[in-house]
C-alpha positions as CSV (number, residue, x, y, z in Angstrom):
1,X,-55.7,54.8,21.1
2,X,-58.5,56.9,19.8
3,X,-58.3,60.0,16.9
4,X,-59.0,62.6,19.7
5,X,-56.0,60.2,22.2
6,X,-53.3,60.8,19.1
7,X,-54.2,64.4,18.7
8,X,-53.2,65.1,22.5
9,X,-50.4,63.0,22.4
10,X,-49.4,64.7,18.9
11,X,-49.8,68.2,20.3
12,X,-48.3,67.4,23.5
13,X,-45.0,66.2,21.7
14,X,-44.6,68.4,19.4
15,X,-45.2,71.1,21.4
16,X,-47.4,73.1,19.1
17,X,-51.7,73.6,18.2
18,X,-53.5,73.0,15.0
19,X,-52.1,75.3,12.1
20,X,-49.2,76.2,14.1
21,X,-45.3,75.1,13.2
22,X,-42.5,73.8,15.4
23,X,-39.8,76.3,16.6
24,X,-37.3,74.2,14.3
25,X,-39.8,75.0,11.3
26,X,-39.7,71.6,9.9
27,X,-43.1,70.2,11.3
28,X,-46.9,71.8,10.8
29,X,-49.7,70.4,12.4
30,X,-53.2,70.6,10.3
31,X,-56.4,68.3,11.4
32,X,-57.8,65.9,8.2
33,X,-61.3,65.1,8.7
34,X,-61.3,61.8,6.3
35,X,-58.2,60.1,4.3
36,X,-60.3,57.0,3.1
37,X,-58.8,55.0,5.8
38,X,-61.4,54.4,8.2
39,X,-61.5,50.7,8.5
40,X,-57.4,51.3,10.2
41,X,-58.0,54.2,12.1
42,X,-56.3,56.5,13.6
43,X,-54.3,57.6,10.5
44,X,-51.8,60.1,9.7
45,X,-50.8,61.5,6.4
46,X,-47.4,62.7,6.1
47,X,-45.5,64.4,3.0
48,X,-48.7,62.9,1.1
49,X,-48.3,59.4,2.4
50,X,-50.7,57.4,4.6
51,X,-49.6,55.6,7.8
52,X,-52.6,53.7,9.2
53,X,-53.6,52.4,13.1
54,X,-50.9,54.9,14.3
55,X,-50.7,54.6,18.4
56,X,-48.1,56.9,20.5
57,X,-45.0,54.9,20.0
58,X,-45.7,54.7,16.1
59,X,-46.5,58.4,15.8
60,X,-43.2,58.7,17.7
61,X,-41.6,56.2,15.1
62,X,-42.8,58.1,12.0
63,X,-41.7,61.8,13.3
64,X,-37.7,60.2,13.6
65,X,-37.9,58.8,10.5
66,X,-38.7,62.4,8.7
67,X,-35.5,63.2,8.0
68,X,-34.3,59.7,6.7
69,X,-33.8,59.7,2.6
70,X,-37.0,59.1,0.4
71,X,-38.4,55.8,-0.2
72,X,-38.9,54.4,-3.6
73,X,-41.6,51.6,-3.5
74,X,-41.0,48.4,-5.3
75,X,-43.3,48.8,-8.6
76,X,-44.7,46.1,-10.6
77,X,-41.7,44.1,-12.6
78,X,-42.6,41.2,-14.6
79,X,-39.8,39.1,-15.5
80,X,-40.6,36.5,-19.0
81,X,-38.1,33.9,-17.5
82,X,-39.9,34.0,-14.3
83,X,-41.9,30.7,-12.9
84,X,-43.4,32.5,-9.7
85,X,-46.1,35.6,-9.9
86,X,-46.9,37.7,-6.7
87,X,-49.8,40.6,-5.9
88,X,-49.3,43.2,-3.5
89,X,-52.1,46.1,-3.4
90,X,-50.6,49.5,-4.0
91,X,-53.7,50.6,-2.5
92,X,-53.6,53.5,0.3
93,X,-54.7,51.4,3.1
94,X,-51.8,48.6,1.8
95,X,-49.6,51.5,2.1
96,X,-50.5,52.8,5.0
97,X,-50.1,48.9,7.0
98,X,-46.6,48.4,5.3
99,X,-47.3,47.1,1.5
100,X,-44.4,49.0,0.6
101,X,-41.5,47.7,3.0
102,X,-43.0,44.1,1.7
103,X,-42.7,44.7,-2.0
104,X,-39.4,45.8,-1.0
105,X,-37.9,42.8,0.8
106,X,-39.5,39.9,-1.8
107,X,-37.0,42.7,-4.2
108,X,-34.0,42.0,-2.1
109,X,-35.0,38.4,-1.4
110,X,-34.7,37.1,-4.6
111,X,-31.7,39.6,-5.9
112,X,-30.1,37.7,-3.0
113,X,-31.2,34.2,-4.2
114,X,-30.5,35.5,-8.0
115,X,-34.0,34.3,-9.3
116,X,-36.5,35.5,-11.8
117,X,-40.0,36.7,-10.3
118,X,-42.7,38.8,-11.2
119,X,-44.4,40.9,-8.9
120,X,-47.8,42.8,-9.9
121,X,-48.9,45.9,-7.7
122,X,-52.6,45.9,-7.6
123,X,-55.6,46.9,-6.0
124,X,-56.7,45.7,-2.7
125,X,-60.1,43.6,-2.2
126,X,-61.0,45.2,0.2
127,X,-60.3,42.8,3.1
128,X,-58.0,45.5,5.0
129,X,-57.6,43.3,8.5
130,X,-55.6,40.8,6.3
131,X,-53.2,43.7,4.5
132,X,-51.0,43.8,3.5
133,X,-52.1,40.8,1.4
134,X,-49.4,39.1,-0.6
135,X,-51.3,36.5,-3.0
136,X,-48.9,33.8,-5.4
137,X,-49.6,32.1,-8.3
138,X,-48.8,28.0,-7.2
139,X,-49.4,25.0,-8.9
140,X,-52.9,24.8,-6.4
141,X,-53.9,28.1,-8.3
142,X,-53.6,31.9,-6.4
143,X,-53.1,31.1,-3.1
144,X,-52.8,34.2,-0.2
145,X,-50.6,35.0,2.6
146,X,-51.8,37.9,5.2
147,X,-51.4,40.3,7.1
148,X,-47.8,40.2,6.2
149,X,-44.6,42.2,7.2
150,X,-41.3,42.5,5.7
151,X,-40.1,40.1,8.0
152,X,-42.1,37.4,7.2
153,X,-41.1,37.4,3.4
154,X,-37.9,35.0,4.3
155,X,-40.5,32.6,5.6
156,X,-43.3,32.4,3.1
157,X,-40.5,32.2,0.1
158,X,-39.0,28.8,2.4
159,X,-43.1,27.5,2.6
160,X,-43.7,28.2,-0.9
161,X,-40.7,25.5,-1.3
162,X,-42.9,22.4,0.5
163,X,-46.3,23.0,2.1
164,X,-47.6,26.8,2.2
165,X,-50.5,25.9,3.7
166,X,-48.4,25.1,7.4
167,X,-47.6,28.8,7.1
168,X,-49.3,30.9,10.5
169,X,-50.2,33.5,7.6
170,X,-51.7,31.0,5.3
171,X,-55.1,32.0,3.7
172,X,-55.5,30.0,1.0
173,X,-57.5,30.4,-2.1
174,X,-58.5,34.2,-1.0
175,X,-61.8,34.5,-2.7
176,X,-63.3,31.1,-0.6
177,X,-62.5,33.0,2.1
178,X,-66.1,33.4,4.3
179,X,-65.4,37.1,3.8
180,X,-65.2,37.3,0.6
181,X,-67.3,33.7,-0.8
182,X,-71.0,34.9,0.3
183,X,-70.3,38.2,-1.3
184,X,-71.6,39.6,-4.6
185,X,-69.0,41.0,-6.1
186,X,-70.2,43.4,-9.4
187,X,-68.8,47.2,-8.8
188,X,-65.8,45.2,-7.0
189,X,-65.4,42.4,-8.8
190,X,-61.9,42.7,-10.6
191,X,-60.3,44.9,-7.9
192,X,-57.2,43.5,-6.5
193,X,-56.9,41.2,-9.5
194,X,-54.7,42.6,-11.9
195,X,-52.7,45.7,-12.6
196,X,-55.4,48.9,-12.4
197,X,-54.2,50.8,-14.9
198,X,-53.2,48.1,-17.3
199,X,-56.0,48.3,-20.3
200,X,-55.5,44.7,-21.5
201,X,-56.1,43.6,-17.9
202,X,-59.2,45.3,-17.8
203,X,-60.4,44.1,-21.4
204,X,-59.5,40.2,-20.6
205,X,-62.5,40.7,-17.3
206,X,-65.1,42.3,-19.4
207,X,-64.4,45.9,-19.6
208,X,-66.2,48.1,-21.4
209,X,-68.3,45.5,-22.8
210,X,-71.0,47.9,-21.2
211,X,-69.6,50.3,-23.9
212,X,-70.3,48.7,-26.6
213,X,-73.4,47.7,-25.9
214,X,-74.6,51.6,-25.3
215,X,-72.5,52.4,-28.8
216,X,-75.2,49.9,-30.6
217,X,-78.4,51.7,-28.9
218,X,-80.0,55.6,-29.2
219,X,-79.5,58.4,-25.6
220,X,-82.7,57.1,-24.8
221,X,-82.1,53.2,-25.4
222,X,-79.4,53.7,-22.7
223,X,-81.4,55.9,-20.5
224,X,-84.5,53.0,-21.0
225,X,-81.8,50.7,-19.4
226,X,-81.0,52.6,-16.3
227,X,-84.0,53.2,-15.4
228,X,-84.7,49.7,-16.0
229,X,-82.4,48.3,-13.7
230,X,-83.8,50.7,-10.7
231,X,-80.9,52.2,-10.2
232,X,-80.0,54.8,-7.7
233,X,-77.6,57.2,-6.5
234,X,-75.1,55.5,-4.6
235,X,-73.7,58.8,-2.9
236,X,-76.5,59.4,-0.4
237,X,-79.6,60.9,-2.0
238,X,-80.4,57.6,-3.6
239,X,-82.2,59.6,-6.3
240,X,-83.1,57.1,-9.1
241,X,-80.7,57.6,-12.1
242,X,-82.4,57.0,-14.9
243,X,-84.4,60.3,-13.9
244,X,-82.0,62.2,-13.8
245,X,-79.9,61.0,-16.8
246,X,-84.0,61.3,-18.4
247,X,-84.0,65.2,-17.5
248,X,-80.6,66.2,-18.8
249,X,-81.4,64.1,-21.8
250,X,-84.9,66.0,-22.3
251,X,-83.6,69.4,-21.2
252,X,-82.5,71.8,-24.3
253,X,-79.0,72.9,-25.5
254,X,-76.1,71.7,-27.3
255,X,-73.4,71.5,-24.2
256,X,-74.0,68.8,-21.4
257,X,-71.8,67.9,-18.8
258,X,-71.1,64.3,-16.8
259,X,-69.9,65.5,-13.3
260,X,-68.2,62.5,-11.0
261,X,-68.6,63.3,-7.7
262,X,-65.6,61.5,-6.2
263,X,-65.5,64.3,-2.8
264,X,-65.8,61.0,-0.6
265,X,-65.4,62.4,2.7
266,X,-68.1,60.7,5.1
267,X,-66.8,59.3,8.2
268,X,-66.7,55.4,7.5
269,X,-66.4,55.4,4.0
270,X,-63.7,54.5,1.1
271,X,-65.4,52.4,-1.6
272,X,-64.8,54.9,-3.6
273,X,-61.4,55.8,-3.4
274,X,-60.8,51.5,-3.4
275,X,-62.7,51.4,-6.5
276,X,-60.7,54.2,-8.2
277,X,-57.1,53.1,-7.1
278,X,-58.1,49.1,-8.0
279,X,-60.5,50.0,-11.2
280,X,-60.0,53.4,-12.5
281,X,-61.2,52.0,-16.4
282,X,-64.9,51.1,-14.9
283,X,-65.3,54.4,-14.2
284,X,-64.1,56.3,-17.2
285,X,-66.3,53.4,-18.7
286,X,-69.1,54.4,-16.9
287,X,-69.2,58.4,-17.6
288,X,-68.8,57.4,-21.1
289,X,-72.0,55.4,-21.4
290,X,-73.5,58.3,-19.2
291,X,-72.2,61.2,-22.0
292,X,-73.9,58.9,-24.8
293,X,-76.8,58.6,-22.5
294,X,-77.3,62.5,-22.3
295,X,-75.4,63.9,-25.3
296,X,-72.4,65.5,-23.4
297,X,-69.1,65.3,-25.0
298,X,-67.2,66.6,-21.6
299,X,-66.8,65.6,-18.3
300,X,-65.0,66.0,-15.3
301,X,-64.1,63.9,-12.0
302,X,-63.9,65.9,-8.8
303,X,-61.8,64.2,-6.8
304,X,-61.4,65.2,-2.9
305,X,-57.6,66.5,-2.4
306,X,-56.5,63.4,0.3
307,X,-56.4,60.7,-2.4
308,X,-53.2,61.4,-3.5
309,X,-53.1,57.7,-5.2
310,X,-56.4,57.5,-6.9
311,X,-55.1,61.2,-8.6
312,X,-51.8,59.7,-9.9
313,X,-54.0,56.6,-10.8
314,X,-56.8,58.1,-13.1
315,X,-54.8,60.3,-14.4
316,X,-52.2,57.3,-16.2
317,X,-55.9,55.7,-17.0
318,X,-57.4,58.4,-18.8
319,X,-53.9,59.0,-20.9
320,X,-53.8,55.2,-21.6
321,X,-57.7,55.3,-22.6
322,X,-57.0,58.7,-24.6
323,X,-54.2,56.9,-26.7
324,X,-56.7,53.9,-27.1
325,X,-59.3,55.7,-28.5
326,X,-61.6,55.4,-26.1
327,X,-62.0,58.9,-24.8
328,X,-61.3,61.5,-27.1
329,X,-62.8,62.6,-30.6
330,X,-64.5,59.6,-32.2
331,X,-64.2,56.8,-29.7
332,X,-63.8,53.1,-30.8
333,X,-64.5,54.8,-34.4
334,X,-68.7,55.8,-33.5
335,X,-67.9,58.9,-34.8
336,X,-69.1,60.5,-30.7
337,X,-66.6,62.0,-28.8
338,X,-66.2,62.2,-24.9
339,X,-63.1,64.4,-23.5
340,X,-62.7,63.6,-19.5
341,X,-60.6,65.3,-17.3
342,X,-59.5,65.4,-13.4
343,X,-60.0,68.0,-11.2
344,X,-58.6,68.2,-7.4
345,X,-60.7,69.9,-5.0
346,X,-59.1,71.6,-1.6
347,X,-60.4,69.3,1.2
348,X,-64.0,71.1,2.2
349,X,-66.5,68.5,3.2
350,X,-69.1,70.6,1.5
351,X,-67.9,70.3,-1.6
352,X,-69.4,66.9,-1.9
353,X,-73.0,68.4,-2.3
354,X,-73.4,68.9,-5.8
355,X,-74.1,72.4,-6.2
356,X,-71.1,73.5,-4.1
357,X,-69.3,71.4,-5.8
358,X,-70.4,72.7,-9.1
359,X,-69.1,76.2,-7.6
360,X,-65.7,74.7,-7.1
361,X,-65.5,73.5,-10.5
362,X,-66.1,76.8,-11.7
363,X,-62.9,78.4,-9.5
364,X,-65.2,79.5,-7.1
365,X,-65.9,79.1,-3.6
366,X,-67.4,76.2,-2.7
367,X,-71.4,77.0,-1.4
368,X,-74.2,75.7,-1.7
369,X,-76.6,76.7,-4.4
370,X,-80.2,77.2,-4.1
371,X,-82.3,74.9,-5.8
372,X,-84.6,75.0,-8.0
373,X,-83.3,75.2,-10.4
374,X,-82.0,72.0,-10.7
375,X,-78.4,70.5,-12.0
376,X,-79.8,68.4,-14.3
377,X,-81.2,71.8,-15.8
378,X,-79.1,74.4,-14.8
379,X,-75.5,73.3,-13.6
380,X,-71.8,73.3,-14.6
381,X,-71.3,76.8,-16.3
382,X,-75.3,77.2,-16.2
383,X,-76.0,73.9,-18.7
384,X,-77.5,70.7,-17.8
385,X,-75.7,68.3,-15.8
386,X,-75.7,64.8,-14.7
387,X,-74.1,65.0,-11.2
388,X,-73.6,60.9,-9.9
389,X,-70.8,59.3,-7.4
390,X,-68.5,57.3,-8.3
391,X,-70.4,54.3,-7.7
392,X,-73.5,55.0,-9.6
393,X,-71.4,56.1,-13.2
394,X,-69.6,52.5,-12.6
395,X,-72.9,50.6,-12.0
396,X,-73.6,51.7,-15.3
397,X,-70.8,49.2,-16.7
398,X,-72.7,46.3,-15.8
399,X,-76.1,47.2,-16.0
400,X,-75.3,48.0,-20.0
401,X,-73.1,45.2,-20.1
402,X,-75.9,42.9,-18.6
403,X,-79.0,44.3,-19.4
404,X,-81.3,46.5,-16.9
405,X,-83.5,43.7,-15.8
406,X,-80.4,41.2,-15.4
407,X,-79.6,44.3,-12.7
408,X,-82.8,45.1,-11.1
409,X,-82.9,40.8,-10.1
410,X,-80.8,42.1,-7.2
411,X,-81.4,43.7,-3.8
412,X,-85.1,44.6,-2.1
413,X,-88.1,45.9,-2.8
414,X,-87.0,49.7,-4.5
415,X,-83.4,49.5,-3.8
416,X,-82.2,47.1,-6.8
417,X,-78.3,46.0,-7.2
418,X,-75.8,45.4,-4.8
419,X,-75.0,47.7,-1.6
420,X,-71.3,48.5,-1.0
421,X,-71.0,48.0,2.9
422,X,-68.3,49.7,4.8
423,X,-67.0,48.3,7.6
424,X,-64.9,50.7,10.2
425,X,-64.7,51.9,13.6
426,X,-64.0,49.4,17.0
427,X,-64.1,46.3,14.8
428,X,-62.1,43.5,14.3
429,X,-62.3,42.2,10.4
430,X,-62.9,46.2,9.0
431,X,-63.0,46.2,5.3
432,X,-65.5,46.4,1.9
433,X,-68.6,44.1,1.8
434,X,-70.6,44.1,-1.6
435,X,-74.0,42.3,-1.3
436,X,-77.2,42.6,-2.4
437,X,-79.5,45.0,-0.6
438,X,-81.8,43.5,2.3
439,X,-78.6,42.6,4.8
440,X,-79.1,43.3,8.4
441,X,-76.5,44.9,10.3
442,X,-76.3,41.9,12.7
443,X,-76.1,39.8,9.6
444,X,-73.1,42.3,8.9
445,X,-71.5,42.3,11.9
446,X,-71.9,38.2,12.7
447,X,-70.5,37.4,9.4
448,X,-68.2,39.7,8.8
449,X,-67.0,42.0,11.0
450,X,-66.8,39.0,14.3
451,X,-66.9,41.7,17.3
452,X,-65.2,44.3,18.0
453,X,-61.3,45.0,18.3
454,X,-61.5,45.9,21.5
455,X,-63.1,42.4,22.7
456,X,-66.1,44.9,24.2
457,X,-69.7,44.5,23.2
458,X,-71.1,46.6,20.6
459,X,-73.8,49.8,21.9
460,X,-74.3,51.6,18.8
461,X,-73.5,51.5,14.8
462,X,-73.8,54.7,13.2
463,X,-74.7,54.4,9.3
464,X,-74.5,56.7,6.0
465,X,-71.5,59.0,7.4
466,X,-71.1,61.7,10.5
467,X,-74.9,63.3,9.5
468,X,-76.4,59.4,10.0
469,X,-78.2,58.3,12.6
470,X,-76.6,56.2,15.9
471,X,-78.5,52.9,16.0
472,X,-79.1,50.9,19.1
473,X,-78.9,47.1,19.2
474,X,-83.0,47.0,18.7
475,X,-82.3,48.5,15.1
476,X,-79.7,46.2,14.0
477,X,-82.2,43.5,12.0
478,X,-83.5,46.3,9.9
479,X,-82.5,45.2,6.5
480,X,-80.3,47.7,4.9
481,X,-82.6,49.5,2.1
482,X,-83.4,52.5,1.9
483,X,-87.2,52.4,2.4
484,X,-86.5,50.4,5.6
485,X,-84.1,52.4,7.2
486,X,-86.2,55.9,6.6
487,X,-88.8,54.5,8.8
488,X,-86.6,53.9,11.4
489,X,-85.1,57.8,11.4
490,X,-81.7,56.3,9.4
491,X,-80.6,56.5,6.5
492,X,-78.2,54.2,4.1
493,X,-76.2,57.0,2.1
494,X,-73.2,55.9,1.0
495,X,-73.3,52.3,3.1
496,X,-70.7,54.1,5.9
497,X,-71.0,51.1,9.0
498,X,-68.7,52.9,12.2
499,X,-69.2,50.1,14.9
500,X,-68.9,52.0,18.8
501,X,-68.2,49.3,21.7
502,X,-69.7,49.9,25.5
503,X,-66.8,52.4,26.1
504,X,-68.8,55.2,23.9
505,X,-69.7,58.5,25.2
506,X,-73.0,59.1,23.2
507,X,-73.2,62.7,24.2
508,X,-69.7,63.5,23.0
509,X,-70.7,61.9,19.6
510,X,-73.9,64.1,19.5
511,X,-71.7,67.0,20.4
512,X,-69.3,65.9,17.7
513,X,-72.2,66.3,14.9
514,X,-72.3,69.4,15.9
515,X,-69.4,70.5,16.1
516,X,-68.5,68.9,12.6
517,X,-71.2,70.8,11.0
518,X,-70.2,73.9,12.5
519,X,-66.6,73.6,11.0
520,X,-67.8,72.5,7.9
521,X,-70.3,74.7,7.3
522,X,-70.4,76.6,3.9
523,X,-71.8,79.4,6.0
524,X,-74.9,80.6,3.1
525,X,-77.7,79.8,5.6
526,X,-78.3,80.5,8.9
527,X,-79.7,77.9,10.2
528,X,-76.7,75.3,9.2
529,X,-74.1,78.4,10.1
530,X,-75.4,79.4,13.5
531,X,-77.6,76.2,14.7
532,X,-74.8,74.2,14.7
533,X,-72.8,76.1,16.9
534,X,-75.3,77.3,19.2
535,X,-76.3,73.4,19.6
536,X,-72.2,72.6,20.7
537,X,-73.1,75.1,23.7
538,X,-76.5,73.5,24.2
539,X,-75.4,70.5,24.3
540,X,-72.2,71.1,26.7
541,X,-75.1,72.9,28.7
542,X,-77.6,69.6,29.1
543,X,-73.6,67.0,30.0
544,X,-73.1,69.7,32.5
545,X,-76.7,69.7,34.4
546,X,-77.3,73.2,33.6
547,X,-81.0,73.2,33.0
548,X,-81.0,70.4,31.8
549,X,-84.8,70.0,30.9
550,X,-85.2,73.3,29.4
551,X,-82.0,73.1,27.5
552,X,-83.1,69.5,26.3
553,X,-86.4,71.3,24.8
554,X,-84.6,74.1,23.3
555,X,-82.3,71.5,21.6
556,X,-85.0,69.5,19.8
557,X,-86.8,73.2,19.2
558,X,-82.8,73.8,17.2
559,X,-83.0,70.4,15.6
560,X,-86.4,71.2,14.2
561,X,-85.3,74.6,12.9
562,X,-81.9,73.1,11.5
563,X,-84.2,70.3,9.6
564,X,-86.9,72.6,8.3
565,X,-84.2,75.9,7.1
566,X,-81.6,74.6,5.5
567,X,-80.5,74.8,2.2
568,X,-78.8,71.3,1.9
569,X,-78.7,68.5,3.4
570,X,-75.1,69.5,5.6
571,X,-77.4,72.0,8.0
572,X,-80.6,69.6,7.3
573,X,-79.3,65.8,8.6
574,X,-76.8,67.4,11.3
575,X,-79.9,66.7,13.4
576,X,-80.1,63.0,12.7
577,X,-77.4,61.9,14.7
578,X,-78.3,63.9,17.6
579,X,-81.8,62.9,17.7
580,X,-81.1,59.1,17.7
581,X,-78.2,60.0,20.2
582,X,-81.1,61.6,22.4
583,X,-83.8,58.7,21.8
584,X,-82.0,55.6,22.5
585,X,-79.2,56.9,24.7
586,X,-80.3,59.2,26.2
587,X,-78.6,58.3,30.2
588,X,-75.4,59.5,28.5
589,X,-76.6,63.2,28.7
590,X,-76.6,63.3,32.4
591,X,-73.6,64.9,34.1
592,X,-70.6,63.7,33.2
593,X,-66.6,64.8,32.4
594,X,-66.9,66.9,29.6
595,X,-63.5,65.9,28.2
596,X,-65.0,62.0,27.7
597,X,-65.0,61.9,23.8
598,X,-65.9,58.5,23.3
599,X,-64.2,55.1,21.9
600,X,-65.0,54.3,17.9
């Protein structure tokens, strides 16, 4: 079942529209565009929690269960007179498959055996067709057990007795996995290791050794490093860092800001949120080094209103950090300060360009500036900013840590360090892939993802989020840099992979860019406010054979105006997706039912 299958079936149940309520007044029924979750889609957030791969009789589950008491998940407990050690992710995606009802039966298991254990909620690595994950320290070393369910807890405790490797669930040594041993795990290398927000955890793997490093140089000794290791933004634009961090250096005045942009809301996406729920201290770590890189002494994360975890989780981090002396007035005794604090945003998709979100930050309404002049010169509250994604600030940790040039030895021609793939949609093994730039997407989907879950053939991968372009099977040994891919009409941006089997309904995807933008809109310019919407009825025009030639013309003539008049890149790379749609599918336009919405 499908997003757009569970809608009808949700709206058909409960009887009642988008933004309306049931008659009983306990149930209201709002559409989310992106909870993180997109390598176990469809999901469904209820009360704040995330229930993942939801299908009619599970939707049906979860609405009789709203009125049973509140559940209390089993928290980390370490126990000195304990010989055994278990990790279970607390992360959203763990959640959503069931982490909870595990970490709550290994509780009752032993109470009922009356023996000592320890049990350490951490991140996950990423490998979400295995969670929930349940690793063990043995005398072989940290051994895994996955996907597991509450009920197969009795079961692995009895194999932990003899042989665990005879278990059906039986992993193994989890990072010589072939999922995880070929990687190159930097940005992601201690997630799912240790307790996030524990600070000793983080120090014992090599945190903010990157600090003090930057602490020992000048601004522009820092800067020199970034730009150094060829860093670029990791949220789309791939604008090179150390430029930027080089113009709100150079640019005059006393007050600088470090913004986080952590609005991660493109379809096919969730390194972010991962990184920030399994390593919230690399982060902090990395918009420190960036304040002492500029000279701002404040900055702020903006963090997209869905990740109800990663909140609760960076907030605890920067209280423990505060009381460490790491953020605060004088940190680690340098005599610099650098205050950080959290900021929710409301949900608006447009909020993750930069200038709206600078608008939001201010209490306004998010829209989209016009530029010049730039952030880096005029942003937050009119001062220079350095506006970077989560993954470029925490890049930051090992490239000072490590030294630029030790960076810049990774990846392809301009696009240095690792790429954080991904992987989501109609695939079987969906999860987070960090390698070196210069993988193919067949490499990608032979290695990793093995086919799709439907047992179909793969038609189309769509890459760098709903604006990014749909690529047919002749595109797929591209290697994945950014220089490659803009030759080919595609783009990397934030290294989204949504794999579409033979089932796919091209022109309902092209309809749904759209459509997307439409919604999403800001609504400043007209182009991106009244193109997109005029190009849903185009489009429904051309699937229903109504002019179909001349329609098809006056849609490309829309896509050109929609590139060349926007302000931003929402209105500007809506086209993207409908163009490639058009030019390597284009049989799907013909006449067809318009309720097909296709199968990702």
């Amino acid at each position: 079942m499908g997003s757009r299958d569970l809608e009808q079936y949700a709206q058909a149940t409960l009887e009642i529209g988008f933004g309306e309520t049931t008659a009983d007044g306990h149930i209201t029924l709002q559409p989310v565009y992106c909870l993180g979750n997109c390598a176990c889609s469809p999901s469904v957030q209820i009360n704040g929690k995330v229930h993942a791969r939801v299908d009619a009789g599970r939707f049906d589950e979860l609405i009789g269960e709203l009125n049973d008491c509140v559940h209390v998940p089993a928290r980390s407990q370490v126990s000195e007179q304990a010989t055994t050690c278990f990790y279970l992710p607390q992360d959203t995606t763990a959640v959503a498959l069931g982490a909870d009802a595990v970490g709550q039966q290994l509780v009752e298991e032993y109470a009922d055996r009356q023996a000592d254990f320890s049990l350490l909620r951490t991140g996950s690595r990423g490998l979400f067709f295995l969670e929930p994950l349940l690793e063990v320290d043995t005398d072989q070393g940290r051994i895994a057990f996955g996907p597991v369910t509450d009920s197969d807890i009795a079961s692995i405790l009895t194999a932990l007795e003899g042989d665990p490797s005879g278990h059906s669930l039986y992993q193994g040594d989890i990072e010589k996995t072939d999922y995880l041993a070929h990687q190159q795990r930097i940005t992601f290398a201690r997630a799912g290791i240790g307790d996030p927000i524990c600070l000793d955890n983080y120090k014992s793997l090599n945190g903010f050794k990157g600090l003090h490093q930057a602490l020992l140089l000048t601004a522009q000794g820092i800067v020199d490093q970034v730009k150094q290791s060829g860093l670029r933004g990791r949220g789309g634009a791939a604008f090179p860092a150390g430029i930027k961090w080089q113009t709100v250096l150079d640019a005059p005045g006393k007050q600088k800001y470090i913004v986080c942009n952590a609005d991660e809301g493109d379809s096919g996406t969730f390194a972010d949120r991962l990184l920030m729920e399994a390593d919230p201290y690399q982060l902090i770590e990395g918009m420190i080094i960036a304040g002492l890189a500029v000279g701002a002494t404040q900055g702020y994360i903006y963090l997209r209103s869905e990740y109800g975890l990663a909140f609760e989780l960076l907030g605890k981090a920067i209280e423990h950090a505060v009381a460490a002396g790491f953020l605060g007035n004088d940190i680690m005794a340098s005599g610099r300060d650098f205050h950080l604090q959290l900021r929710l945003g409301a949900g608006a998709y447009i909020c993750g360009e930069e200038t709206a979100l600078l608008d939001s930050l201010e209490g306004k309404r998010g829209m989209v500036r016009v530029k010049p002049p730039l952030p880096a010169l005029k942003g937050l509250f009119g001062k220079p900013t350095v506006v970077n994604n989560v993954l470029t600030l925490a890049a930051a940790t090992t490239i000072l840590d490590r030294g630029g040039e030790a960076y810049s030895d990774l990846g392809l021609d301009r696009s240095r360090g690792t790429l954080s793939v991904q992987l989501a949609g109609n695939i079987k093994r969906g999860g987070l892939i960090e390698v070196g730039f210069g993988l193919t997407l067949r490499e990608i989907l032979d290695n990793y993802g093995k086919g799709t879950l439907s047992g179909r053939p793969v038609r189309a991968i769509q890459v760098g989020g709903p604006l990014g372009a749909f690529l047919p099977e002749s595109h797929w040994d591209t290697p994945m840099d950014y220089e490659a891919f803009a030759e080919i009409g595609a783009m990397v941006g934030h290294g989204g992979v949504v794999v579409f089997d033979d089932t796919v309904d091209m022109a309902a995807q092209a309809r749904f860019a759209m459509e997307f933008c439409a919604v999403e809109s800001c609504g400043k310019c007209t182009p991106c406010r009244i193109g997109s919407t005029r190009g849903v009825e185009v489009i429904d025009r051309i699937r229903a054979n109504q002019n179909r030639e001349d329609n098809l013309i006056l849609l490309h003539d829309l896509c050109d105006t929609m590139e060349a008049g926007s302000l931003c890149a929402m209105g500007g790379l809506t086209p993207a997706p409908v163009r490639s749609a058009l030019s390597h599918f284009s049989e799907d336009f013909r006449n067809h039912d318009l309720g097909e919405q296709g199968n990702a």
